[in-house]
BALOBA-1460 file (C-alpha; in Angstrom, 3 decimals):
// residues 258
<rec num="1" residu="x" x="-37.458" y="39.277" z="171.820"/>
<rec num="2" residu="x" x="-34.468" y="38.858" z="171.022"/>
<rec num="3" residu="x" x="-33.315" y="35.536" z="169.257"/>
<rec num="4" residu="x" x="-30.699" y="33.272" z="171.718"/>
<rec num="5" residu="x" x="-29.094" y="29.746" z="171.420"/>
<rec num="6" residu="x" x="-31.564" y="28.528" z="173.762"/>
<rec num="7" residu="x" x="-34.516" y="29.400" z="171.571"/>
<rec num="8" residu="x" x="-33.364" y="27.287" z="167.874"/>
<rec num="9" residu="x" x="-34.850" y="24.029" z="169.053"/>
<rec num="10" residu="x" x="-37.745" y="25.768" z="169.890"/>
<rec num="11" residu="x" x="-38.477" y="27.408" z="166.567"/>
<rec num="12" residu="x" x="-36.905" y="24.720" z="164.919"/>
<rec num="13" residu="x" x="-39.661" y="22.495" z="166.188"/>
<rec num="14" residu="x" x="-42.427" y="24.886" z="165.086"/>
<rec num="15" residu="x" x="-41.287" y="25.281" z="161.373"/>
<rec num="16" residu="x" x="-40.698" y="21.094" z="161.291"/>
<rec num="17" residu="x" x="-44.439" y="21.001" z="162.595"/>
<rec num="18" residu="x" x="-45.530" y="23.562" z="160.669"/>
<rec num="19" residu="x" x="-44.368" y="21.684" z="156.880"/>
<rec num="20" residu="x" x="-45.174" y="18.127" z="158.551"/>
<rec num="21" residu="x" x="-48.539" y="18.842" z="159.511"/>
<rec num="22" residu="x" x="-49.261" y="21.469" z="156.640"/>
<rec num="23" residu="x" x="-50.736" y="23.804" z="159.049"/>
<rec num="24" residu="x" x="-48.740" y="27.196" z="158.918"/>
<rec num="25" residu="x" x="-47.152" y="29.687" z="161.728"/>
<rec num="26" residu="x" x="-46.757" y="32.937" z="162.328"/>
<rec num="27" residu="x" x="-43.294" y="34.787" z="161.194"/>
<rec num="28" residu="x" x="-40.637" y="34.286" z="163.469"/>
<rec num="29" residu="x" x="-39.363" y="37.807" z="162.797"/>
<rec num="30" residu="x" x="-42.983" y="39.132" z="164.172"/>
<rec num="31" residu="x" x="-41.953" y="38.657" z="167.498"/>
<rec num="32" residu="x" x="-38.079" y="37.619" z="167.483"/>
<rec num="33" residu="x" x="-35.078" y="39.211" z="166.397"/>
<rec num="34" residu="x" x="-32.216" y="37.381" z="165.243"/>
<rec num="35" residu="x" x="-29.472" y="37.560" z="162.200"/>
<rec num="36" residu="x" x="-28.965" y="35.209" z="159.116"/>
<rec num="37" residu="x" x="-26.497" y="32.902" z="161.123"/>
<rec num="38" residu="x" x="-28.828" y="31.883" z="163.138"/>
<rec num="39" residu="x" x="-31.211" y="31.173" z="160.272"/>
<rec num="40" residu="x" x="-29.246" y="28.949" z="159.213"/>
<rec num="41" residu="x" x="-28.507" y="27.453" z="162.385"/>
<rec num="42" residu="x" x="-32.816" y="27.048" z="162.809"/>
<rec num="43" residu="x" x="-32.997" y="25.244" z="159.256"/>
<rec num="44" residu="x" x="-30.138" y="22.866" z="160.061"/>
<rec num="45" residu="x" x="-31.929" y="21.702" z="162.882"/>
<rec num="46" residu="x" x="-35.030" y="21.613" z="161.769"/>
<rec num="47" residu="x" x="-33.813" y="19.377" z="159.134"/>
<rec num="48" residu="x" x="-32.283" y="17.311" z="161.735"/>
<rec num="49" residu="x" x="-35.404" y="16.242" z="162.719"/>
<rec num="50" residu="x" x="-36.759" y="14.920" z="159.330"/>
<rec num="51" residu="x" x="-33.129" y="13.132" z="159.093"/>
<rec num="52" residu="x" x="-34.050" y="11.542" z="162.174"/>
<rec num="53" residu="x" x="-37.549" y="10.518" z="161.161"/>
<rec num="54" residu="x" x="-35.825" y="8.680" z="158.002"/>
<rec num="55" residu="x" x="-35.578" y="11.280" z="154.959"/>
<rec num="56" residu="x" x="-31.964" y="11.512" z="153.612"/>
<rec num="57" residu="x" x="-30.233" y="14.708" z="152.044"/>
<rec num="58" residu="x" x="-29.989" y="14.451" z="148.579"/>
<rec num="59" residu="x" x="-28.808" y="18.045" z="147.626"/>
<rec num="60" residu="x" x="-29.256" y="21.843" z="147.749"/>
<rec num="61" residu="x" x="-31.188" y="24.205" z="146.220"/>
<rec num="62" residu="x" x="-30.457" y="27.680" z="145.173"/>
<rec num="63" residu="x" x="-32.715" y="31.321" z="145.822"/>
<rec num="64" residu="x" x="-32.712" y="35.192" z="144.912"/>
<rec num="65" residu="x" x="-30.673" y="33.497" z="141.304"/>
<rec num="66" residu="x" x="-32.329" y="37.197" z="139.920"/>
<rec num="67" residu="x" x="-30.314" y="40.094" z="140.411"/>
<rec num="68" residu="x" x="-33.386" y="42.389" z="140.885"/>
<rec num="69" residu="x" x="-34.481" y="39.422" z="143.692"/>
<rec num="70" residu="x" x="-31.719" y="40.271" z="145.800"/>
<rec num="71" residu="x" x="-31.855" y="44.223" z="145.566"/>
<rec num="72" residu="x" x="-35.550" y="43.614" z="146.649"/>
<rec num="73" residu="x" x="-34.730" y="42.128" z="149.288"/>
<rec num="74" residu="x" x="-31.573" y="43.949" z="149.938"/>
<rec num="75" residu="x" x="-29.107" y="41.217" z="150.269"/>
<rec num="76" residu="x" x="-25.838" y="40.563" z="148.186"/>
<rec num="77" residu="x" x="-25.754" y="36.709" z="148.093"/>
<rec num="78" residu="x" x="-27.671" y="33.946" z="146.816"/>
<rec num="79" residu="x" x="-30.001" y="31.938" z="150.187"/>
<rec num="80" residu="x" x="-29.692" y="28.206" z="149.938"/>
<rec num="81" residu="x" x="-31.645" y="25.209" z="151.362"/>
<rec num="82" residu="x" x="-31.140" y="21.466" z="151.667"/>
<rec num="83" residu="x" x="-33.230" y="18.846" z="149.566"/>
<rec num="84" residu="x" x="-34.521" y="15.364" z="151.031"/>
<rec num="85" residu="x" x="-35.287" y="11.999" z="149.249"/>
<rec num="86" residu="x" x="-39.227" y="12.555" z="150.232"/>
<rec num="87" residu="x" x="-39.354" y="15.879" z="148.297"/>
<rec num="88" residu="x" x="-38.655" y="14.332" z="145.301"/>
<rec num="89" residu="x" x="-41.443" y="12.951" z="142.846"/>
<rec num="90" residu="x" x="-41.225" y="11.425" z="139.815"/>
<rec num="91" residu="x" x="-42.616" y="12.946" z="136.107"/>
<rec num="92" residu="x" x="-46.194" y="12.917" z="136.522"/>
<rec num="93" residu="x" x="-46.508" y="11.950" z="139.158"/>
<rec num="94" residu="x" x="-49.330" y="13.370" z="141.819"/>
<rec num="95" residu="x" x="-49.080" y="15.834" z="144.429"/>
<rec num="96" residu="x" x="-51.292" y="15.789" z="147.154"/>
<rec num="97" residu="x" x="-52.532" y="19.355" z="147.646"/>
<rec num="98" residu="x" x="-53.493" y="18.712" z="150.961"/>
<rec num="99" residu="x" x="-49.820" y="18.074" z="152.324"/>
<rec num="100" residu="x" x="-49.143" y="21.350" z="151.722"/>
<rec num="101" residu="x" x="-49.993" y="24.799" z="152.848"/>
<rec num="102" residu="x" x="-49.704" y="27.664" z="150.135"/>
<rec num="103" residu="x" x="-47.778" y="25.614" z="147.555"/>
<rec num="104" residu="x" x="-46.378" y="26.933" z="144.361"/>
<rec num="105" residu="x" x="-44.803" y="25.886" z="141.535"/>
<rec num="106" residu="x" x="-41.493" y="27.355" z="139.130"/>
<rec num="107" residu="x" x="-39.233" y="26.198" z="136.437"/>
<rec num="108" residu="x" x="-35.603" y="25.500" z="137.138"/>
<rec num="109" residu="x" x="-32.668" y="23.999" z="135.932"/>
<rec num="110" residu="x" x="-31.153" y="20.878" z="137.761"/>
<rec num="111" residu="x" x="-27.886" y="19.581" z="138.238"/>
<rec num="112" residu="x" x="-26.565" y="16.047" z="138.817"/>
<rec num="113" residu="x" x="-23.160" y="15.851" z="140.621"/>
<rec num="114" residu="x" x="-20.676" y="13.599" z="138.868"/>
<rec num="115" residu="x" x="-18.079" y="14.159" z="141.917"/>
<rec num="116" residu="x" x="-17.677" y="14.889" z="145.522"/>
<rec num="117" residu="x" x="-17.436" y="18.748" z="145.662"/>
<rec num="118" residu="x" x="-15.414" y="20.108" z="148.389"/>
<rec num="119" residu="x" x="-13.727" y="23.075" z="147.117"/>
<rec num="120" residu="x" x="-15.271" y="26.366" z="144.978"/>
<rec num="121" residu="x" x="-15.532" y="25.742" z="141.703"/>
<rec num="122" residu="x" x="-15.374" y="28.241" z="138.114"/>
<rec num="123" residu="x" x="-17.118" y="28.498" z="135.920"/>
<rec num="124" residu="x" x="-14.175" y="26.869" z="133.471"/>
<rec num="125" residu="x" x="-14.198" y="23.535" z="135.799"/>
<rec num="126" residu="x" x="-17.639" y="23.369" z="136.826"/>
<rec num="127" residu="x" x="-18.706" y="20.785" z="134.331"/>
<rec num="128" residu="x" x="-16.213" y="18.381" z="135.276"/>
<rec num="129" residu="x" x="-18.540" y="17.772" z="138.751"/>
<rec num="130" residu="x" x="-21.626" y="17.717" z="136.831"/>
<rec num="131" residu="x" x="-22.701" y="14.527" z="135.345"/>
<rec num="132" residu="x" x="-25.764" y="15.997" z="133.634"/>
<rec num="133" residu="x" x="-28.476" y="18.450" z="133.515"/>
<rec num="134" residu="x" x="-32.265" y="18.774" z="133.659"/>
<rec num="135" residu="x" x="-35.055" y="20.869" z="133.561"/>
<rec num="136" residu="x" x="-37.415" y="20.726" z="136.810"/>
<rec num="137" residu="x" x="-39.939" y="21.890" z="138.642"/>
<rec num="138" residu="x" x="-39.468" y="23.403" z="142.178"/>
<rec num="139" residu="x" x="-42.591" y="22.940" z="144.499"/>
<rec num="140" residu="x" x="-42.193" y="25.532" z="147.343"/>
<rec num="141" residu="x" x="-44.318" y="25.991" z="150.285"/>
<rec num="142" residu="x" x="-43.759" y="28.527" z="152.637"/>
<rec num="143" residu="x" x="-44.571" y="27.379" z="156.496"/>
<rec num="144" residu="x" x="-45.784" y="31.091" z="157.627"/>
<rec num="145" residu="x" x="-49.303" y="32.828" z="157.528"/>
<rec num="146" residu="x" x="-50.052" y="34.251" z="154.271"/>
<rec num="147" residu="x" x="-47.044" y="33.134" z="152.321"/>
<rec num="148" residu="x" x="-45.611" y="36.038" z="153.840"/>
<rec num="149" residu="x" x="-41.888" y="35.768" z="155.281"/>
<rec num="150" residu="x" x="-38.379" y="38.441" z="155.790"/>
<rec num="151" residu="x" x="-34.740" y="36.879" z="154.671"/>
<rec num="152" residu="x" x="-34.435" y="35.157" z="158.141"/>
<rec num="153" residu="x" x="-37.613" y="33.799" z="158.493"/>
<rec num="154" residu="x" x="-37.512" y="32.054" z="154.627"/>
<rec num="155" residu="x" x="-33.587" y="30.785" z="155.334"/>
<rec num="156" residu="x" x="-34.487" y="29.048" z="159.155"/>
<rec num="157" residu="x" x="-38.083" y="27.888" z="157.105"/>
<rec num="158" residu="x" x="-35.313" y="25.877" z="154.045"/>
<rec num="159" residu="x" x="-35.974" y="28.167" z="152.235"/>
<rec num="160" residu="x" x="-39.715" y="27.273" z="151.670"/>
<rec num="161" residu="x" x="-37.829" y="24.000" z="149.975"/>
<rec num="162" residu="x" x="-41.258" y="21.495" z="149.696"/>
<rec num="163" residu="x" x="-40.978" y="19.216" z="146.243"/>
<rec num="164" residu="x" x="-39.124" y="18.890" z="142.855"/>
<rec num="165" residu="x" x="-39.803" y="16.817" z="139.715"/>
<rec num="166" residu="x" x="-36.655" y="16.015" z="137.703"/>
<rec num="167" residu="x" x="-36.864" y="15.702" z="133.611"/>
<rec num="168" residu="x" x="-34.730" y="13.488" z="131.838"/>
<rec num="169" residu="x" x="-31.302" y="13.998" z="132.962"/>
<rec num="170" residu="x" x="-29.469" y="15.266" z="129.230"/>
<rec num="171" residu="x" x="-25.783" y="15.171" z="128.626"/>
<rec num="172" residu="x" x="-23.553" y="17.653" z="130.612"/>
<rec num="173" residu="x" x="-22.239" y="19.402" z="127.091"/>
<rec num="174" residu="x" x="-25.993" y="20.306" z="126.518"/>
<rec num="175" residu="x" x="-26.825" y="23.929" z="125.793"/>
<rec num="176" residu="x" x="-28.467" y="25.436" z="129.175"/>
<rec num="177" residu="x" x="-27.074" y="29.137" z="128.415"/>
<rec num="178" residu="x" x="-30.141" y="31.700" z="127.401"/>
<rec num="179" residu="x" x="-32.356" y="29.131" z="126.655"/>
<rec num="180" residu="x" x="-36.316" y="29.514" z="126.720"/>
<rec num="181" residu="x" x="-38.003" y="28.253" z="129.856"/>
<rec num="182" residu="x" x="-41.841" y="27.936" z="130.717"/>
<rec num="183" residu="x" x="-44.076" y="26.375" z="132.631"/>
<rec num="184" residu="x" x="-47.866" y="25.918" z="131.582"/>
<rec num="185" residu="x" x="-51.010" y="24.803" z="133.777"/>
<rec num="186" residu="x" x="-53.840" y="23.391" z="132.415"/>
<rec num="187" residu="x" x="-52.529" y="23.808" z="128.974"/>
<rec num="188" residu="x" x="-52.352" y="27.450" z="129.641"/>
<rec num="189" residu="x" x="-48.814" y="29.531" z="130.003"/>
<rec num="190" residu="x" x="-47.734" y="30.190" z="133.416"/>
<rec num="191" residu="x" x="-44.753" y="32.285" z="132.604"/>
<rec num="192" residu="x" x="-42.112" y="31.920" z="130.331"/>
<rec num="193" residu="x" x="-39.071" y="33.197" z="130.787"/>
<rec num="194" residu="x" x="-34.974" y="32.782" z="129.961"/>
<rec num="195" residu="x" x="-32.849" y="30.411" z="131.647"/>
<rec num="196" residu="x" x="-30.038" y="33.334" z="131.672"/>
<rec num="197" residu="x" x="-32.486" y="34.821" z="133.792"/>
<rec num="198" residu="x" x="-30.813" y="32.690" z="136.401"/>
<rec num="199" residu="x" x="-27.263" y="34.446" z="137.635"/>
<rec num="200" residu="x" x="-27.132" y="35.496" z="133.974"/>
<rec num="201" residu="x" x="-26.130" y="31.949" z="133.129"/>
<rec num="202" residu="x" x="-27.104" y="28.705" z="135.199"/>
<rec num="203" residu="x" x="-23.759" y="27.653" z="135.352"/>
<rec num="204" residu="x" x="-23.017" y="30.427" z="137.938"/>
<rec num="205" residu="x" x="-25.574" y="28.985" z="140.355"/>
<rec num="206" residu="x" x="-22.855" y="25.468" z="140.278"/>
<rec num="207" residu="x" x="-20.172" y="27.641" z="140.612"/>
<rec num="208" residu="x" x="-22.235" y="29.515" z="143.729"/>
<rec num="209" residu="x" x="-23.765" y="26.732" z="145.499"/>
<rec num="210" residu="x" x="-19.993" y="25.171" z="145.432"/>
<rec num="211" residu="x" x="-19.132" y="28.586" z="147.496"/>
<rec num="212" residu="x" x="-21.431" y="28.250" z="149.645"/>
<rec num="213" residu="x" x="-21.404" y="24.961" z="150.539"/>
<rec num="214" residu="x" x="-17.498" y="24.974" z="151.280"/>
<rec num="215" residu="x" x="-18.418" y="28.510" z="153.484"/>
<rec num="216" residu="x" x="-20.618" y="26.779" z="155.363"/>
<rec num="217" residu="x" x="-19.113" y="22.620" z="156.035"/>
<rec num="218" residu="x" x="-21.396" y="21.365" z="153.334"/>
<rec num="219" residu="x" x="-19.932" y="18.555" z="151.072"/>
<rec num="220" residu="x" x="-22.022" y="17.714" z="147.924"/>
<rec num="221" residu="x" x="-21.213" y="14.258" z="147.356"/>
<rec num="222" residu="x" x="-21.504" y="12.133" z="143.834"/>
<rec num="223" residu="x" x="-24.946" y="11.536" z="142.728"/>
<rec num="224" residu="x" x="-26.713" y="15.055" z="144.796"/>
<rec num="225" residu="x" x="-28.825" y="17.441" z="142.959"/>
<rec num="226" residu="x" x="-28.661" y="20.772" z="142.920"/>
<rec num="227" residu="x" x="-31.593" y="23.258" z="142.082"/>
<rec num="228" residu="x" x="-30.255" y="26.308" z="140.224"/>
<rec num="229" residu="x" x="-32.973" y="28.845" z="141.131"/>
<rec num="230" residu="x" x="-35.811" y="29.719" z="139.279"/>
<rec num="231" residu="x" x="-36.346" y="31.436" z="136.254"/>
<rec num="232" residu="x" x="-39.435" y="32.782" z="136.594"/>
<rec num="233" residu="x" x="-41.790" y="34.175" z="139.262"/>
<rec num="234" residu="x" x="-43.439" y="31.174" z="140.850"/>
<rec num="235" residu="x" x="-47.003" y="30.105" z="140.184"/>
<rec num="236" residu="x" x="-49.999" y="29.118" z="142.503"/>
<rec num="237" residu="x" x="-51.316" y="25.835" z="141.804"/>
<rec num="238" residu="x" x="-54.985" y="24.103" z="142.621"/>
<rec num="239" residu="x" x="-56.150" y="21.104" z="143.205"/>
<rec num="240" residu="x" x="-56.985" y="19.446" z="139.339"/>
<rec num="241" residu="x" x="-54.292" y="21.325" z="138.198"/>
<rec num="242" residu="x" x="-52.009" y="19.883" z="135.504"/>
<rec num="243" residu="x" x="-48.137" y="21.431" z="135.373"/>
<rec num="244" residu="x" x="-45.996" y="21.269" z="132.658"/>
<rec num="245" residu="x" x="-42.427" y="22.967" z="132.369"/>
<rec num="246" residu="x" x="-40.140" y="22.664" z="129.425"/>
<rec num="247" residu="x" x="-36.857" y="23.987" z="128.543"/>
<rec num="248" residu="x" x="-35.357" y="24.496" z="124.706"/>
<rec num="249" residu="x" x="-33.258" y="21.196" z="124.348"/>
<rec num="250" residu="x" x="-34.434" y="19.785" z="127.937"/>
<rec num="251" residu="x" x="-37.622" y="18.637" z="126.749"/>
<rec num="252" residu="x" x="-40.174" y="18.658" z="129.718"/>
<rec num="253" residu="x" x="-41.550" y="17.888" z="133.042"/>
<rec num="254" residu="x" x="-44.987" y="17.073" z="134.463"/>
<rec num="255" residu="x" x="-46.825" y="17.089" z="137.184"/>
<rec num="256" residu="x" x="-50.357" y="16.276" z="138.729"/>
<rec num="257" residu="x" x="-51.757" y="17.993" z="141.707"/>
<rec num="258" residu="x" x="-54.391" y="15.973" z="143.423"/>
């Protein structure tokens, strides 16, 4: 079938069920055809409806940061997906497995907006929007059968956006730039990996997510977050399971899955 206007509520609906009732759906794409603008037109109402139920938009996230992420899944551009007040959880805090599907877990870098961004930024202004940085950890859960998911299906599903856990929020002038990144569970390493593995410097994903958001009516006001993609493959957590990420000069970040 092929994807129409009349159809986003519909899916929409499905993919809001789907997260709010941790119960996942089948693909979208198994059955419906339809392009990345209407993706996007599926997650933005589908967030609608958590708007409506009380959650508030507190920034945007960033995916395919890796270069050999986006030739895999042969695009040319960075996806993007909003972030809520409910998604985020403090340092050590728990997270309830069971309001969740699949979910997994990946070290990041996070931004705190200093000022209202409505233009595309460079990389020789960007810090003058960004109060200060972060390391984090991402929780994403995709809302389809088997964690498995095409480009539209993963951009109408916000980009599997689920959770994040902030760090202590360090000066902007800190060093982010091919830095050491890892996150551990149960004491064990993860993955570990190099924050340049993110756009080739983590700074980019500012300067991208300011490009997008202009392309697309977004305005990231003072005080929003932004996620700058992972920099390492993401990892499956358990119930019991204790995650810690850290970054060189970041410090680090728990959490505790319940």
């Amino acid at each position: 079938m092929k994807l129409n206007a009349m159809n986003y509520n519909k899916i929409a609906e499905l993919l809001d069920k789907a997260a709010y009732n941790a119960k996942a759906c089948e693909q979208i794409s198994a059955h419906t055809t339809f392009d990345l603008n209407a993706a996007y037109a599926i997650q933005s109402i589908s967030m609608s409806r958590r708007y409506i139920r009380g959650e508030k938009l507190t920034g945007l996230k960033l995916g395919f940061t890796s270069r050999a992420k986006m030739e895999q899944m042969g695009v040319h551009d960075m996806i993007w997906g909003r972030l809520t007040d409910s998604m985020h959880y403090a340092s050590g805090a728990d997270l309830k497995k069971d309001k969740f599907i699949h979910p997994r877990v990946e070290p990041e870098i996070a931004f705190l907006v200093s000022e209202k961004i409505e233009k595309e930024l460079t990389l020789e202004n960007v810090k003058e929007y960004v109060h200060s940085v972060a390391v984090a950890i991402e929780v994403i859960d995709s809302r389809y059968e088997n964690f498995k998911f095409s480009l539209e299906d993963v951009v109408a599903d916000n980009c599997s956006s689920s959770g994040f856990v902030l760090g202590e929020w360090k000066p902007v002038g800190t060093n982010i730039q091919n830095i050491p990144i890892q996150i551990n569970i149960n004491k064990a390493l993860a993955h570990d990996g190099n924050s340049n593995a993110i756009l080739g410097n983590p700074w980019e994903s500012m300067v991208a997510i300011s490009r997008l958001a202009v392309d697309n009516g977004e305005i990231l006001k003072k005080g929003s977050i932004v996620l700058a993609g992972a920099a390492t493959p993401a990892s499956y957590v358990n119930q019991g399971d204790s995650i810690l990420a850290s970054a060189e000069g970041l410090g680090n970040v728990s959490l505790q899955v319940i």
